[in-house]
Backbone of each chain as nested JSON, in Angstrom:
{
  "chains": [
    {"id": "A", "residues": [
      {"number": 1, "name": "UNK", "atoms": {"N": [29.328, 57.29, 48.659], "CA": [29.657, 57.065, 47.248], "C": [31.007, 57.71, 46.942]}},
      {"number": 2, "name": "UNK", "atoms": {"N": [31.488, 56.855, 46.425], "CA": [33.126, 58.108, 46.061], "C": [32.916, 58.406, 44.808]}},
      {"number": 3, "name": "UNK", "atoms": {"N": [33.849, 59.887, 45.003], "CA": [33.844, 61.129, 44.054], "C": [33.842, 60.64, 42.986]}},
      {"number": 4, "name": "UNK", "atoms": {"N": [33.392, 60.831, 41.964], "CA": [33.203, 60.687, 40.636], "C": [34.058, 61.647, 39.851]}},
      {"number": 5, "name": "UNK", "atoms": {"N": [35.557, 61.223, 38.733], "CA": [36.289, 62.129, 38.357], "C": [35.51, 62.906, 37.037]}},
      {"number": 6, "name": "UNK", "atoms": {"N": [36.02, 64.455, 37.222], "CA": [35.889, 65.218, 36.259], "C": [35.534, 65.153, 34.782]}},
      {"number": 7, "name": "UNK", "atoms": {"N": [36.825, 64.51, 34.658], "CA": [36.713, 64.232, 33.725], "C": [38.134, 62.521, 33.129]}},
      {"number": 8, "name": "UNK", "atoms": {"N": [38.252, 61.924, 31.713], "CA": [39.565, 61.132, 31.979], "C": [40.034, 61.282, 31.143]}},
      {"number": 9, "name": "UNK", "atoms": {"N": [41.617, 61.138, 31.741], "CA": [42.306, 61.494, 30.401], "C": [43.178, 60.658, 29.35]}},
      {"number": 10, "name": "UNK", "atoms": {"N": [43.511, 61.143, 28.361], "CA": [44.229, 59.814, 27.29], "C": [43.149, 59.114, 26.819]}},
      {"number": 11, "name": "UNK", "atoms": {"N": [42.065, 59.036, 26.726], "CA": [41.001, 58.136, 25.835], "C": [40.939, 58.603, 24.649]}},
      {"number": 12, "name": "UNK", "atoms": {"N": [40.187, 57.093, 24.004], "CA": [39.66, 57.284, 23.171], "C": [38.018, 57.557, 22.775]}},
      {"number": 13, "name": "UNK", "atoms": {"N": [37.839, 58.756, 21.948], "CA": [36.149, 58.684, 22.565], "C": [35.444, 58.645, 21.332]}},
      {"number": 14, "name": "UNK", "atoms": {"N": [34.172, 57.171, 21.199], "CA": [34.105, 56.823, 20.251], "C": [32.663, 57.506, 19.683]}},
      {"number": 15, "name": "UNK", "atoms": {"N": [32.51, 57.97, 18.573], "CA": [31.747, 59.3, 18.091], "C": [30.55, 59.114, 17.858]}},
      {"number": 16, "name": "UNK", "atoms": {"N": [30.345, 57.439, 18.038], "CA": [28.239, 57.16, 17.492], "C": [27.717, 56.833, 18.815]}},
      {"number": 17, "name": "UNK", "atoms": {"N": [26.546, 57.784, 19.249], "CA": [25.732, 56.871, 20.314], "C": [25.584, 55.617, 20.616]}},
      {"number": 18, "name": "UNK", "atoms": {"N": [25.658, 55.168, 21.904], "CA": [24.965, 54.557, 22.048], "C": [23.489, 54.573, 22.472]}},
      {"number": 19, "name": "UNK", "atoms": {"N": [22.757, 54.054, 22.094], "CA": [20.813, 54.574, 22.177], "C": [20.194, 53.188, 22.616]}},
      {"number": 20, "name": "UNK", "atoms": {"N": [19.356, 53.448, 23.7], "CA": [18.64, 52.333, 24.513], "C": [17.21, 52.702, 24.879]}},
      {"number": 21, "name": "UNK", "atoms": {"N": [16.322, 52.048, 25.218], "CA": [14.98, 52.197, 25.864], "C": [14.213, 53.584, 24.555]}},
      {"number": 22, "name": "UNK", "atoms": {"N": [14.827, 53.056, 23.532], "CA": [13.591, 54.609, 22.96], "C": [14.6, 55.808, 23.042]}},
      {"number": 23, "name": "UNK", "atoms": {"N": [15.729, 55.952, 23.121], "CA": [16.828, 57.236, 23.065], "C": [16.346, 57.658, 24.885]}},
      {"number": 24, "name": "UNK", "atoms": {"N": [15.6, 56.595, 25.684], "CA": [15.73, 57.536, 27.223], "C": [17.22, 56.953, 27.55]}},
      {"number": 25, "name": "UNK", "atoms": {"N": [17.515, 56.26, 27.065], "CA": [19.443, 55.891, 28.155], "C": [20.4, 56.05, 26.792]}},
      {"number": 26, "name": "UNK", "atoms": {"N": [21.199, 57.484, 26.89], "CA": [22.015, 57.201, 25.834], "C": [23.69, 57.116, 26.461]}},
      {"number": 27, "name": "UNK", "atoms": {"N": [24.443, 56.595, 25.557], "CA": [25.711, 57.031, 26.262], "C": [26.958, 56.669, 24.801]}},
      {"number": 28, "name": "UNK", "atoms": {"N": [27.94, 57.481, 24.999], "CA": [28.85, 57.162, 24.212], "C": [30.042, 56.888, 24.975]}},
      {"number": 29, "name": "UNK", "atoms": {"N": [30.774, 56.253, 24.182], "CA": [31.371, 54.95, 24.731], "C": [33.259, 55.951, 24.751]}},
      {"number": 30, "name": "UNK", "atoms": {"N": [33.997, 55.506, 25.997], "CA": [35.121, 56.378, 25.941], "C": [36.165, 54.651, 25.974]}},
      {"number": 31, "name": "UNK", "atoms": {"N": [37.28, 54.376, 25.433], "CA": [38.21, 53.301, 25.933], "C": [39.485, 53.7, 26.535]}},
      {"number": 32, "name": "UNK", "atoms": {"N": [40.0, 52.797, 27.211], "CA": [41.03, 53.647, 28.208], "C": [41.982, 52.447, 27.656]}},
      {"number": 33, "name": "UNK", "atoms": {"N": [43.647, 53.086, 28.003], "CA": [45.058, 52.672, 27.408], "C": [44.936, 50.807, 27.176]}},
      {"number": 34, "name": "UNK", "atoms": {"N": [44.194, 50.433, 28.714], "CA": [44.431, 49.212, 28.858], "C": [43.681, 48.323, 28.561]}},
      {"number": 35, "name": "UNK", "atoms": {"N": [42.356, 48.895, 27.534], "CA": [41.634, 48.034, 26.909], "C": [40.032, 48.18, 27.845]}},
      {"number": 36, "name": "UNK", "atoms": {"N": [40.198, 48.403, 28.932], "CA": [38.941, 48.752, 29.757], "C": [38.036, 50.006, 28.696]}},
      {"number": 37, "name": "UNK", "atoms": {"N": [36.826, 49.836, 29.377], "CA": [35.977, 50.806, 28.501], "C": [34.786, 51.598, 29.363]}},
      {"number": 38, "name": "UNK", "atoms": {"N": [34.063, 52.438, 29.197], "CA": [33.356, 53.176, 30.733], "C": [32.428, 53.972, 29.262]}},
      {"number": 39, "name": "UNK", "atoms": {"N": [31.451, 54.367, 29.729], "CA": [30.604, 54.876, 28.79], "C": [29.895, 56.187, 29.49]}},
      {"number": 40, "name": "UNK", "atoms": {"N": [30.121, 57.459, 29.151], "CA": [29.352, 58.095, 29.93], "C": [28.237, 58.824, 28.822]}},
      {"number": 41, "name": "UNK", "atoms": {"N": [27.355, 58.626, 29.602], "CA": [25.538, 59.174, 29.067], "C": [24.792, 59.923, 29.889]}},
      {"number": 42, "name": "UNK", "atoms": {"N": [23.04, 59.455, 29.687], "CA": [22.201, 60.25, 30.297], "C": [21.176, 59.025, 30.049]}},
      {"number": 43, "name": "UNK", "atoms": {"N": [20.29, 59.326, 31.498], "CA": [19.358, 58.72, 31.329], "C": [17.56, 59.18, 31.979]}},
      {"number": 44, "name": "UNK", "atoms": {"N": [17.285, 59.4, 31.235], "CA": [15.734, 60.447, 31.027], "C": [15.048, 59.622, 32.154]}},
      {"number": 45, "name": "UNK", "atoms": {"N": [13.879, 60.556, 32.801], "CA": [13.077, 60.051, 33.674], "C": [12.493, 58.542, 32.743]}},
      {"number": 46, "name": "UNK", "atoms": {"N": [12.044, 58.057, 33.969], "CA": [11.472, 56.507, 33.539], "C": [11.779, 55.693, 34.68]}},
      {"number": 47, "name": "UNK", "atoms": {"N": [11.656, 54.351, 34.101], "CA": [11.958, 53.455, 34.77], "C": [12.678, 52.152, 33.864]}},
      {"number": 48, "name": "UNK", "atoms": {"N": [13.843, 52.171, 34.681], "CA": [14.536, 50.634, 33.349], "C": [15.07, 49.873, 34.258]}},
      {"number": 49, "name": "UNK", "atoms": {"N": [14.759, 48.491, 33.217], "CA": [15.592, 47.62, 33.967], "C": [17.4, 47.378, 32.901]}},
      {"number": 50, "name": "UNK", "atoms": {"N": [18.24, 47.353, 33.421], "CA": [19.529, 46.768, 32.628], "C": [20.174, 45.42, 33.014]}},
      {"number": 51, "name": "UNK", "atoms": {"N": [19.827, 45.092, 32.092], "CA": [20.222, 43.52, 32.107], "C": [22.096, 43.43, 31.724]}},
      {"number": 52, "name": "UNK", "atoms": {"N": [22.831, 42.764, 32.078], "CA": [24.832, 42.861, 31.51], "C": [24.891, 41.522, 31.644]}},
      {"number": 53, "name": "UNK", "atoms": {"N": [25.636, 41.438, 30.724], "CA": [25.964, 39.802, 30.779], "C": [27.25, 39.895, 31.589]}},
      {"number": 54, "name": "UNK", "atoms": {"N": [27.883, 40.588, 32.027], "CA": [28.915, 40.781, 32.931], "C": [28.819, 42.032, 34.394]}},
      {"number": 55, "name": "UNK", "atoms": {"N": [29.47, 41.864, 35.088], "CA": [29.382, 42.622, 36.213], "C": [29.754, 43.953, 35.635]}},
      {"number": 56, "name": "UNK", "atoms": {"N": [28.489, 45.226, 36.078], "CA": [28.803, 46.74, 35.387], "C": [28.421, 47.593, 36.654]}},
      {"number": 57, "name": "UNK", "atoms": {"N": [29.683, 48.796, 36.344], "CA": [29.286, 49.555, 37.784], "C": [28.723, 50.994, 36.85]}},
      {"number": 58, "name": "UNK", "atoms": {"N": [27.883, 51.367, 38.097], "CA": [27.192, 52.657, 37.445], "C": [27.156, 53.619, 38.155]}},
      {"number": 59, "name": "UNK", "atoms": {"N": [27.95, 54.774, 37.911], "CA": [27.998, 55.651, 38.908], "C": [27.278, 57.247, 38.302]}},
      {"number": 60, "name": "UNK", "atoms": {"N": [27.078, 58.065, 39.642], "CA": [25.818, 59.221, 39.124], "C": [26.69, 60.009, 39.167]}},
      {"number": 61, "name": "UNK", "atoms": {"N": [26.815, 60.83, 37.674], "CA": [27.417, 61.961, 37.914], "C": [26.582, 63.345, 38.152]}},
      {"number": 62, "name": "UNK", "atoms": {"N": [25.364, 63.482, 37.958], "CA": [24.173, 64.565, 38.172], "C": [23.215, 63.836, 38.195]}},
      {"number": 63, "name": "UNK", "atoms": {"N": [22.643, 64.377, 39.328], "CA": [20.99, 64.405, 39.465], "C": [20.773, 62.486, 40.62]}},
      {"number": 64, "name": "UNK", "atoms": {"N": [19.787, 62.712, 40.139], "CA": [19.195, 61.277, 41.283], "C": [18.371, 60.103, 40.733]}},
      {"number": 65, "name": "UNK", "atoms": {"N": [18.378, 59.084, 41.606], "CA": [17.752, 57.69, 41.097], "C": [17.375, 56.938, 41.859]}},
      {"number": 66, "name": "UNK", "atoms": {"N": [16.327, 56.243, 41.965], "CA": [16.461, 55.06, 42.908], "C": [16.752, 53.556, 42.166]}},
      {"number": 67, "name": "UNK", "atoms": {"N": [17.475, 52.97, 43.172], "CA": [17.954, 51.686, 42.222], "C": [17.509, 50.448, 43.214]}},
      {"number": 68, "name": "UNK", "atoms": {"N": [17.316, 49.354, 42.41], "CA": [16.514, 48.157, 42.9], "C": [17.686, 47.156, 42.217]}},
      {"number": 69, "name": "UNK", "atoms": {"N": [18.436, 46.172, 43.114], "CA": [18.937, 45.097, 42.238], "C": [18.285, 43.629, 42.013]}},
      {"number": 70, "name": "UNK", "atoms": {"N": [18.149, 43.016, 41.046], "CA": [17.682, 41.916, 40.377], "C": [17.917, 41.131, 42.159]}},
      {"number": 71, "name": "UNK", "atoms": {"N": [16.647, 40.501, 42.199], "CA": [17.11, 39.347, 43.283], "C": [17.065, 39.97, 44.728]}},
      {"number": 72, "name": "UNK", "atoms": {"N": [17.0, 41.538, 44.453], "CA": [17.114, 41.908, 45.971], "C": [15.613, 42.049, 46.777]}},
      {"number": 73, "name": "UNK", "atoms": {"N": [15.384, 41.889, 47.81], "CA": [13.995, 41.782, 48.416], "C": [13.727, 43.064, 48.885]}},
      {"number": 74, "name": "UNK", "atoms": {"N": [14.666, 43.771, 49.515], "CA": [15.047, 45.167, 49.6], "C": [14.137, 46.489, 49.143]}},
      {"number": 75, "name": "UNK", "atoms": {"N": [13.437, 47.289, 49.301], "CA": [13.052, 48.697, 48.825], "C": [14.39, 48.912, 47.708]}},
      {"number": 76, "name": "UNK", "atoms": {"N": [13.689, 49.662, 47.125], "CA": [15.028, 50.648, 45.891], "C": [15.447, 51.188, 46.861]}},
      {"number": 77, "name": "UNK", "atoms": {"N": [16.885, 51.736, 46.234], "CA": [17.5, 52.988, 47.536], "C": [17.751, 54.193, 46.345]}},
      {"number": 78, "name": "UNK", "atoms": {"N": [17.52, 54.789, 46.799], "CA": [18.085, 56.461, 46.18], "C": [19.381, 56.31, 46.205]}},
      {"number": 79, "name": "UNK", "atoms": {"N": [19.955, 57.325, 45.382], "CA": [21.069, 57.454, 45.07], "C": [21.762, 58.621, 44.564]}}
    ]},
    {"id": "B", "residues": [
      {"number": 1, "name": "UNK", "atoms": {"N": [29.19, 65.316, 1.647], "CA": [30.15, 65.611, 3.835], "C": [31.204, 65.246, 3.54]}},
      {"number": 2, "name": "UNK", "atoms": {"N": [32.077, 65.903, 4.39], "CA": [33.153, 64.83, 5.159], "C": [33.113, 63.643, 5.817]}},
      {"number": 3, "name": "UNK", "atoms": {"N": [33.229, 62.324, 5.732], "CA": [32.884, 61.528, 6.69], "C": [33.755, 61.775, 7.865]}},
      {"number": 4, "name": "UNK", "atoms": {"N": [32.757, 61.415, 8.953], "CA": [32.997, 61.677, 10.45], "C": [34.357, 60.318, 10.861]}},
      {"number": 5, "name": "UNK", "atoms": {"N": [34.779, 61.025, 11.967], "CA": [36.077, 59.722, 12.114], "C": [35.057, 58.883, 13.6]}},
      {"number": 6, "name": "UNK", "atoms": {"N": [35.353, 57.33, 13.267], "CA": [34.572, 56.62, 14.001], "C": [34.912, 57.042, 15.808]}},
      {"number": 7, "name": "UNK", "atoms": {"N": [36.167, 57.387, 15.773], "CA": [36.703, 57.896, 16.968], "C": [37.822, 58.845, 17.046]}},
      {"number": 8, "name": "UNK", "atoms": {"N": [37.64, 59.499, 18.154], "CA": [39.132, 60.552, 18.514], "C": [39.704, 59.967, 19.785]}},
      {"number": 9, "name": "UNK", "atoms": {"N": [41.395, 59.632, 19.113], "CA": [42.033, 59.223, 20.263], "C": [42.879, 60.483, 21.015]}},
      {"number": 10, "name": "UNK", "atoms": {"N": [43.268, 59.574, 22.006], "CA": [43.912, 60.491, 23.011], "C": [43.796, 62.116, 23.485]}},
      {"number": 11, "name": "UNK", "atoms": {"N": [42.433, 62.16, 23.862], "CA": [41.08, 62.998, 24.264], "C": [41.272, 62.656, 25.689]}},
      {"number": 12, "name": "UNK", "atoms": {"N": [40.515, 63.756, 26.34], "CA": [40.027, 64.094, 27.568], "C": [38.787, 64.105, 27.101]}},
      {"number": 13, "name": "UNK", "atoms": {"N": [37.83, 63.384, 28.372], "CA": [36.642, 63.063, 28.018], "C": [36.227, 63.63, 29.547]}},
      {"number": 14, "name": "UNK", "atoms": {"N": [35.271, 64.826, 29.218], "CA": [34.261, 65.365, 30.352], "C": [33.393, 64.516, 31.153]}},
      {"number": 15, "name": "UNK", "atoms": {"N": [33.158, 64.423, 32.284], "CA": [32.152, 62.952, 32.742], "C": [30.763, 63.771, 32.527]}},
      {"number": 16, "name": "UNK", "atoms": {"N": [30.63, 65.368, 32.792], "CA": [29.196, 65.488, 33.601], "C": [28.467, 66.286, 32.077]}},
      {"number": 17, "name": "UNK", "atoms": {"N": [27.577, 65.418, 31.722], "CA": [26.581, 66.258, 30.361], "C": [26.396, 67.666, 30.501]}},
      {"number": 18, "name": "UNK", "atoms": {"N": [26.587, 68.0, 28.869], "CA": [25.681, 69.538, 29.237], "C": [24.574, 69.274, 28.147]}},
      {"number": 19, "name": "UNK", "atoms": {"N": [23.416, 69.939, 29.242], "CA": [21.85, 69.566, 28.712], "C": [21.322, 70.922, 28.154]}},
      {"number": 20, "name": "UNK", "atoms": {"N": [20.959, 70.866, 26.822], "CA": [20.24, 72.11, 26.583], "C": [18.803, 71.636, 26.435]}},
      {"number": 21, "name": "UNK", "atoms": {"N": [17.982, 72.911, 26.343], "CA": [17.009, 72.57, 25.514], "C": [16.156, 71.49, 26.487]}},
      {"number": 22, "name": "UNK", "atoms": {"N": [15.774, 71.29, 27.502], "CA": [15.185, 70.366, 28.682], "C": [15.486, 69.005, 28.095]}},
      {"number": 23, "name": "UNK", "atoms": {"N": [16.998, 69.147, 27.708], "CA": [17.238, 67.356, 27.658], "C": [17.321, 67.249, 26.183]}},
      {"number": 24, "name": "UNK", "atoms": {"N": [16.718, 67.917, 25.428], "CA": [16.679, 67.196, 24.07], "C": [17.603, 67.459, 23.037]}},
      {"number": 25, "name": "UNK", "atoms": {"N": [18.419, 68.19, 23.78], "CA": [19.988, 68.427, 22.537], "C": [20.893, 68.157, 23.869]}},
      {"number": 26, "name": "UNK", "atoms": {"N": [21.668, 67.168, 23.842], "CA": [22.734, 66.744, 25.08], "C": [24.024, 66.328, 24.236]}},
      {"number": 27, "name": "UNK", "atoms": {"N": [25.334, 66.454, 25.221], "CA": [26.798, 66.198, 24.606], "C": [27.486, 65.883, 25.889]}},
      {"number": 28, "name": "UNK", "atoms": {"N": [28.546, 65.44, 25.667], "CA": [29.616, 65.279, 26.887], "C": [31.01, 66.046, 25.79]}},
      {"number": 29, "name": "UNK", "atoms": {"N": [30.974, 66.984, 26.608], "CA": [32.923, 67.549, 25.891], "C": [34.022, 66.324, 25.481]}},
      {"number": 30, "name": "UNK", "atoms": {"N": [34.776, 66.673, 24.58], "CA": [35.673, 66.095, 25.128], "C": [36.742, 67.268, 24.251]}},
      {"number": 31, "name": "UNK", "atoms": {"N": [38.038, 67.118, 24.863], "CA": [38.968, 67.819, 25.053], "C": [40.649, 67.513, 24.147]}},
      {"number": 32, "name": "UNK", "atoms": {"N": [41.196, 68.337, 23.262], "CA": [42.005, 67.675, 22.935], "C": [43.222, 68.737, 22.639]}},
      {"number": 33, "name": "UNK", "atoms": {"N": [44.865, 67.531, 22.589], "CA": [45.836, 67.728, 23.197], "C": [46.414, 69.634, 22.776]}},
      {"number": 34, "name": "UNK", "atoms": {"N": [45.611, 69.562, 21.669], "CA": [45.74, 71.002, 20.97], "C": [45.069, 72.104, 21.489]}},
      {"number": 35, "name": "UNK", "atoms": {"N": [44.18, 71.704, 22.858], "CA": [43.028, 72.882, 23.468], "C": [41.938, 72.924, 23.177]}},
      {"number": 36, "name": "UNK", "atoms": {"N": [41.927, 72.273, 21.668], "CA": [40.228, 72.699, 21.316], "C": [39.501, 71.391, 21.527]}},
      {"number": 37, "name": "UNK", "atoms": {"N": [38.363, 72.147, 21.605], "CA": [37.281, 70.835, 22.172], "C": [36.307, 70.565, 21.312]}},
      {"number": 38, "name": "UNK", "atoms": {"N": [35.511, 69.37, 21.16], "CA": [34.452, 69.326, 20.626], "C": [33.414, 68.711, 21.348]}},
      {"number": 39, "name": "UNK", "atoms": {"N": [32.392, 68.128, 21.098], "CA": [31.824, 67.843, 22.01], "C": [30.621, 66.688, 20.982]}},
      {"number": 40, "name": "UNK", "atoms": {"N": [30.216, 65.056, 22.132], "CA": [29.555, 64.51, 21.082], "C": [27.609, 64.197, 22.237]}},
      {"number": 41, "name": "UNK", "atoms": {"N": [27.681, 64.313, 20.815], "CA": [25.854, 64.081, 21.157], "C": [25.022, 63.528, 20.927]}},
      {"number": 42, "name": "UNK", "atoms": {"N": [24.292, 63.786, 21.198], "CA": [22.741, 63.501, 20.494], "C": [21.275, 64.956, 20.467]}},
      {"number": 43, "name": "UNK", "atoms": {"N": [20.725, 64.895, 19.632], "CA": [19.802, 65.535, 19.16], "C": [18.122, 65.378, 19.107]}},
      {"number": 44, "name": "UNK", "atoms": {"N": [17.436, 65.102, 19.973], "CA": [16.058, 64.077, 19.785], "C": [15.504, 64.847, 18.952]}},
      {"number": 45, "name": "UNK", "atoms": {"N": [14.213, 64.631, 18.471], "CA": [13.566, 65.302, 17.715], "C": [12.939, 66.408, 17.735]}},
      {"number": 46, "name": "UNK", "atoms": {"N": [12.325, 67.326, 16.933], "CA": [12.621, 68.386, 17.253], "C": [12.699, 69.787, 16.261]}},
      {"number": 47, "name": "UNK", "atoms": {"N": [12.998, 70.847, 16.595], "CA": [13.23, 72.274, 15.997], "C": [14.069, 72.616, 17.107]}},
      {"number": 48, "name": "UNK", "atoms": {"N": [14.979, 73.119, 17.141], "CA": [15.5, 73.918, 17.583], "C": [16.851, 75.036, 17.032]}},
      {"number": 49, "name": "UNK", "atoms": {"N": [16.467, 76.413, 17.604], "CA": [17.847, 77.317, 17.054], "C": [18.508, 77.159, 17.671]}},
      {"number": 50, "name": "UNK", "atoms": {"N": [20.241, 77.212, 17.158], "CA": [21.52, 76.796, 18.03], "C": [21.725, 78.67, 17.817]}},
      {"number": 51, "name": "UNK", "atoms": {"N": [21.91, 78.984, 18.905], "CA": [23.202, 80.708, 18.809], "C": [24.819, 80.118, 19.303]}},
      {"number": 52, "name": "UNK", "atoms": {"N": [25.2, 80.605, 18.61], "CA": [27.071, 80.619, 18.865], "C": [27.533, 81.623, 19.26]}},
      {"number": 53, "name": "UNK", "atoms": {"N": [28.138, 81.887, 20.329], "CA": [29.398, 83.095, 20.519], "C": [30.169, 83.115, 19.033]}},
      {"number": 54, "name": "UNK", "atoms": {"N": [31.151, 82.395, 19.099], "CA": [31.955, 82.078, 17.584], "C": [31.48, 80.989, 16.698]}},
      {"number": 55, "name": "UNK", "atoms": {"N": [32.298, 80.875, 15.815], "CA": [31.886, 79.87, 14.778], "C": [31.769, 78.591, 15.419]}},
      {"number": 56, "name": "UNK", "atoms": {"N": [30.868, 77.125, 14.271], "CA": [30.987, 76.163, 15.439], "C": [30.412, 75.297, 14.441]}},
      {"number": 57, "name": "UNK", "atoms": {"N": [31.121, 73.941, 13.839], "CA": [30.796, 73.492, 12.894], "C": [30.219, 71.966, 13.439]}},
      {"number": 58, "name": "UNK", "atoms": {"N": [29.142, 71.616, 12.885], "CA": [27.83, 70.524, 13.715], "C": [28.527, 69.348, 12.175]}},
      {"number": 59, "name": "UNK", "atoms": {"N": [28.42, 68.189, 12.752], "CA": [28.494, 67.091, 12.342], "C": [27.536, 66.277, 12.185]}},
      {"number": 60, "name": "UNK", "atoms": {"N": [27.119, 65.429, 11.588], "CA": [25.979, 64.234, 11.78], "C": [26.707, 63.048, 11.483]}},
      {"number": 61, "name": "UNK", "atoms": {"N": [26.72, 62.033, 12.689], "CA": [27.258, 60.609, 12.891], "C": [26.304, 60.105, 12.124]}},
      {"number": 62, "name": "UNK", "atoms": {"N": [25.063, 60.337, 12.658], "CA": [23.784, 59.06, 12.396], "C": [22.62, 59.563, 12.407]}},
      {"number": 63, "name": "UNK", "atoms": {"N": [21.927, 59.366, 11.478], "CA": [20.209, 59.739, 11.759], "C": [20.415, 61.163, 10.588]}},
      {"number": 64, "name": "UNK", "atoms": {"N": [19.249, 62.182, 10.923], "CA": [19.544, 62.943, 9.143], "C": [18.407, 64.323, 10.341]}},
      {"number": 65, "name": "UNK", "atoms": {"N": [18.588, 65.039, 9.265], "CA": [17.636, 66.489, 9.708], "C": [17.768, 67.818, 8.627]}},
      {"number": 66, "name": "UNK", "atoms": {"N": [16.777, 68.354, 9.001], "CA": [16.763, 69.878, 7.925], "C": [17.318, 70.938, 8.631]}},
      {"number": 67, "name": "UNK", "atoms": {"N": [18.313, 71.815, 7.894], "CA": [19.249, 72.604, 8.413], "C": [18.987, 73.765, 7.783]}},
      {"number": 68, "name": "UNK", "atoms": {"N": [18.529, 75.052, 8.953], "CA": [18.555, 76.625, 8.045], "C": [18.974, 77.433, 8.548]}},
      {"number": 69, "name": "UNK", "atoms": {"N": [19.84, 78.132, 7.79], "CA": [21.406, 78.712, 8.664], "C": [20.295, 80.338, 8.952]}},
      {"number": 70, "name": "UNK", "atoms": {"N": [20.984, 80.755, 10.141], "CA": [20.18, 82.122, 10.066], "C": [20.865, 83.191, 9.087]}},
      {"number": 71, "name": "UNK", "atoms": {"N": [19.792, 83.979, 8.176], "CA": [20.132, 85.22, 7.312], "C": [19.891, 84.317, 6.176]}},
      {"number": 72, "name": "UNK", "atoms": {"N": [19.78, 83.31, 6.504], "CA": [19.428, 82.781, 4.804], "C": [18.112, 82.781, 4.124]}},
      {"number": 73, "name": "UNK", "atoms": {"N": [18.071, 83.141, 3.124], "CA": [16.884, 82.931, 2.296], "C": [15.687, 81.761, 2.019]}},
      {"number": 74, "name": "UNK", "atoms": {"N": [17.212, 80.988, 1.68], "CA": [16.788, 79.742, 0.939], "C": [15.994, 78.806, 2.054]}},
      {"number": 75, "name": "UNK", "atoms": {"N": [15.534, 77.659, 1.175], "CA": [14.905, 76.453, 2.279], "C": [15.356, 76.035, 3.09]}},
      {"number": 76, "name": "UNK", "atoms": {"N": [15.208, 75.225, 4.145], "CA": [15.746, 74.428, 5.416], "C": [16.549, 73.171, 4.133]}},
      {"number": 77, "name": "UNK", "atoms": {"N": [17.764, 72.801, 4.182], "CA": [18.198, 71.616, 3.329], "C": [18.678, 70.54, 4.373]}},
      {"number": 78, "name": "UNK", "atoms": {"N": [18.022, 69.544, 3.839], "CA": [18.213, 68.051, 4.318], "C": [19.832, 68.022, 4.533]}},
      {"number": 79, "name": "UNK", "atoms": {"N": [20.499, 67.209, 5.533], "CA": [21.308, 66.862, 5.811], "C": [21.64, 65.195, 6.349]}}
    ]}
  ]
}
């Protein structure tokens, strides 16, 4: 997995939650110079599925998960 | 209140949460060009006492709660 940065800089970071599954997946939303956008949160034990109407990458900054993709026949893999 | 600003631009935005409270008071920093930081969150439900080293002034984006400052007399007041 590659390193996951610190932190980023020059955003804008926008001040209302975002709140999903019952407040277990929250995240607030940061936008970057070029219009791109990355959201960093938390997401409480459970189990979810996330549906995107577009291709979304999700990377772990603490702690662990196992992930299963839509369509895959595959075991989950940890992460 | 003051109303809250929908966003802060040109911030440094922390990637990795800090979790108090087993999860139920969470924030991600973010950082700005002047040094000082604030930090945005969420709050689940709940009681909890906040202690401060220094002063440290709490905002509400969204959602509402009863607030009782310590040394005070008076009632917990809605916010």
């Amino acid at each position: 997995m590659a390193s996951i940065p610190a932190e980023f800089k020059g955003v804008t970071a926008v001040t209302k939650a975002n709140v999903y599954f019952d407040g277990k997946v929250v995240s607030h939303s940061i936008l970057f110079p070029d219009g791109s956008k990355k959201t960093l949160g938390l997401i409480y034990p459970g189990k979810f599925h996330f549906a995107t109407d577009k291709a979304e990458r999700m990377e772990i900054v603490a702690g662990s998960c196992s992930v299963k993709l839509d369509a895959s026949t595959s075991s989950p893999r940890s992460r």
